[in-house]
N, C-alpha and C positions, 0 to 999 in steps of 0.2 A: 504494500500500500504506500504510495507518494505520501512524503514526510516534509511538513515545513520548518525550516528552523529563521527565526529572525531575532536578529541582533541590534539593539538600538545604543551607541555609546554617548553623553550627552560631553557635549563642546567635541566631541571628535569633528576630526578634519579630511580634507580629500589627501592634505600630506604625511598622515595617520596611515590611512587606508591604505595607501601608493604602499608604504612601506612594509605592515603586514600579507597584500596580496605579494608581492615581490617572495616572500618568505615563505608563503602557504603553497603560492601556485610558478614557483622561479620559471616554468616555461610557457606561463600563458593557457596550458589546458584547464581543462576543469579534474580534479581527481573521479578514480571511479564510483560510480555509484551516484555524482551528482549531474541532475539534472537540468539544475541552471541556476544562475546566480545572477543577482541586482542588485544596485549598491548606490546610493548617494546622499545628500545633504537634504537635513531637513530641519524640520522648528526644533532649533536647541540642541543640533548634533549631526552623526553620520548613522543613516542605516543600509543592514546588512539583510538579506534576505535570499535563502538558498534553496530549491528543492531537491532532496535526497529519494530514489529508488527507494529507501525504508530506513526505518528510525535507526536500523545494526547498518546501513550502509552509513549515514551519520556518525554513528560512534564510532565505527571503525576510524573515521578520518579523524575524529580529536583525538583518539588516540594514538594512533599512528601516525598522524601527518601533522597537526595543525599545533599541537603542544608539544611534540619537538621542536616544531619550525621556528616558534616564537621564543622557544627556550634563546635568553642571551639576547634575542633583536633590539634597537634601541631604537625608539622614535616614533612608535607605535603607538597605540592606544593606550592611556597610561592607568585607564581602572576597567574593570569587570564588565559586559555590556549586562544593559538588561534584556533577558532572554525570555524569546516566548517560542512554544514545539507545539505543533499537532499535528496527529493523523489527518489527512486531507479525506473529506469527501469527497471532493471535485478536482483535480488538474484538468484545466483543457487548455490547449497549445494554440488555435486555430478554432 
């Protein structure tokens, strides 16, 4: 089942972001399992918004991919986002 995960960090920046996607995705693809990803500024910050093939294809990536990558990066987002997850009812693409 399509998993949504979205990330809201408040005063984050696009020079924030620039520098965590660099670290999470160094060649531009998307990791497996996700679906798509969208990302910009909004009232009082930067949000994150991804769709994962299912909630273990998510976890797999923060655990393997995205909290090594950040391990040590400097220049990132400097606190915790606030996070919201659900099972999707609906994805439509088109």
């Amino acid at each position: 089942m399509p998993f949504l995960m979205t990330h809201f960090y408040p005063g984050g920046t696009a020079e924030q972001y620039a520098v965590v996607l660099n670290a999470v995705h160094p060649d531009g693809a998307l990791p497996a399992g996700q679906l798509s990803s969208a990302a910009g500024p909004c009232d009082g910050g930067w949000v994150i918004s991804a769709i994962w093939e299912s909630r273990t294809a998510f976890e797999t990536f923060v655990v393997e991919r995205l909290m090594p990558a950040l391990n040590g990066v400097e220049g990132g987002f400097t606190t915790a986002p606030d996070e919201h997850l659900a099972e999707l009812s609906l994805y439509q693409t088109s």
